[in-house]
C-alpha positions in Angstrom: 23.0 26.2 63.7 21.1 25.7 60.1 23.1 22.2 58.7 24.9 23.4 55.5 26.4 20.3 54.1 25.5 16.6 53.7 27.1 15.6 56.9 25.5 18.0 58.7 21.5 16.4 57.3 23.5 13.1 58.2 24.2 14.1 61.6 21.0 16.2 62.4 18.8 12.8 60.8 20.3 10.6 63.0 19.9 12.9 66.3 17.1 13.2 65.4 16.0 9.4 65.0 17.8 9.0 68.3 16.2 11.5 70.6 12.7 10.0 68.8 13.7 6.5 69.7 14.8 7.2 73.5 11.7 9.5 74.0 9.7 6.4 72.3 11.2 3.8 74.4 11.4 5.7 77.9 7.9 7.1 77.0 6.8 2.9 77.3 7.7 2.3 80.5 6.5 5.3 81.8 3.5 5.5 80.3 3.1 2.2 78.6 4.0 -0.6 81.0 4.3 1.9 84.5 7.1 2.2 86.7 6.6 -0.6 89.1 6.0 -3.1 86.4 9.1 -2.1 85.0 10.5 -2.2 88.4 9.4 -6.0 88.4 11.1 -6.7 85.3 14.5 -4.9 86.5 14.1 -7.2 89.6 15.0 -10.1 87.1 18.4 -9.2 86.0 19.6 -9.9 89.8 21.4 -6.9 90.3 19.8 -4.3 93.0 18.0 -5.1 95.8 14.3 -4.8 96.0 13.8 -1.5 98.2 16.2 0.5 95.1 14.5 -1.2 92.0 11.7 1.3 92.1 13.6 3.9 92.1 15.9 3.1 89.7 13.3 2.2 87.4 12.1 5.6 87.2 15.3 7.3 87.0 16.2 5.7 83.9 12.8 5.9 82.4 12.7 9.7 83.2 16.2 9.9 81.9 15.8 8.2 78.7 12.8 10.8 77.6 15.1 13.7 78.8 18.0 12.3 76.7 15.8 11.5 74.0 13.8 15.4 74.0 17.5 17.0 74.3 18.7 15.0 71.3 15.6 15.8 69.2 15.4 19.4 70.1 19.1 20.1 70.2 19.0 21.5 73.7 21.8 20.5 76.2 22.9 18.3 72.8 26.4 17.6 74.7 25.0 16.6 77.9 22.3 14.9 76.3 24.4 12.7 74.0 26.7 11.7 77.2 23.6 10.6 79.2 22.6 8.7 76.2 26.1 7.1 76.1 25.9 6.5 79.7 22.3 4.6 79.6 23.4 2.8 76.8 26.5 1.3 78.3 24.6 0.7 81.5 22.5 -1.2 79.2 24.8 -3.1 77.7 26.5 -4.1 80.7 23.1 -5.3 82.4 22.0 -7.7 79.5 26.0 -8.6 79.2 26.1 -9.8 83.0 22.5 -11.3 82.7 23.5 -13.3 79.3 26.9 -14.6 80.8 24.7 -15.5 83.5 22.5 -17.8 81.8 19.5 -15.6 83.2 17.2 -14.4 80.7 15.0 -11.9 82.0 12.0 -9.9 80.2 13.6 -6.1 81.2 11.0 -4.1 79.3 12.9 -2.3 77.1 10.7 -2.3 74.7 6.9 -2.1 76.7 4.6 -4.4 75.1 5.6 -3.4 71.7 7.6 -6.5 70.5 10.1 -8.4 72.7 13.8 -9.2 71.7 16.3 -12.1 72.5 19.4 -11.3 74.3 21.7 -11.4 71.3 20.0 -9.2 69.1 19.0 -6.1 72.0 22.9 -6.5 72.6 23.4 -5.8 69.1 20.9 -3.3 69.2 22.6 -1.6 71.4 25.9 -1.9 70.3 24.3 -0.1 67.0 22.8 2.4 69.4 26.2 3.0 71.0 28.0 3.5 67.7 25.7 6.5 66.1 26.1 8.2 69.8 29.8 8.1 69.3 29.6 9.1 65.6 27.5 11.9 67.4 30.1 12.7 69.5 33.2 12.5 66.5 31.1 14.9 64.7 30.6 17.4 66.8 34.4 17.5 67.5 35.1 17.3 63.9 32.8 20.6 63.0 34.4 23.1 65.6 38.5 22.0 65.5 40.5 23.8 63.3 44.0 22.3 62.0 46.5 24.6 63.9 43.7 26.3 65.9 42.9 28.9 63.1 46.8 30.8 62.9 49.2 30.5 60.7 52.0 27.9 61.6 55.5 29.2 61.5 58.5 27.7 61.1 61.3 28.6 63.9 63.8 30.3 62.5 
């Protein structure tokens, strides 16, 4: 659907910037830093065991560039906001745990790009979180109709 209003540029621009930023950022430790080195750097957060690290490492790298391509292109847009909701709560709650537990690991979000401390990637992400659920809030805003599209009548 061609955007016809303001909101709609608003909505499509940040979509956009999203899917280019999860694409960018799961493209990095695919490609960028590699799976097992990311792996490594999961490792430090404490939470999994070493046999499931791997694995888990490249799920959520292989999942962030899906999320990231859906939101860009606008295929699977529903499933690929959720996912991106999902990731970015599991986020949270990883560097949340790891912060109240005085660890404070490298995870490789962001390759060898730059490097954050803990309390600005949470805010990061907490910024991240809030356009995916102004994703979400717009996309239920543009298809409800007040009353459902009839004409409310009054019992007599």
């Amino acid at each position: 659907m061609a955007p016809k209003s303001k909101f709609d540029y608003t909505v499509l621009t940040l979509r956009v910037s999203l899917g280019v930023w999860f694409a960018f950022l799961g493209g990095l430790k695919l490609f960028q830093v590699g799976p097992q080195a990311f792996a490594r750097q999961a490792a430090e957060f404490e939470i999994l065991q070493d046999p499931y690290n791997l694995g888990v490492a490249y799920a959520v790298a292989w999942l962030e560039v899906l999320c990231g391509l859906g939101l860009m292109t606008g295929f699977m847009i529903r499933g690929a906001v959720r996912w991106a909701v999902g990731l970015t709560l599991l986020f949270l709650f990883v560097n949340a745990q790891a912060m109240v537990r005085g660890l404070d690991p490298d995870c490789g979000c962001f390759g060898k790009a730059f490097t954050l401390g803990m309390g600005p990637k949470i805010v990061l992400l907490c910024l991240q979180l809030a356009v995916l659920v102004f994703l979400i809030v717009s996309e239920h805003l543009g298809r409800r109709r007040v009353f459902g599209g009839s004409r409310m009548q009054l019992p007599s």
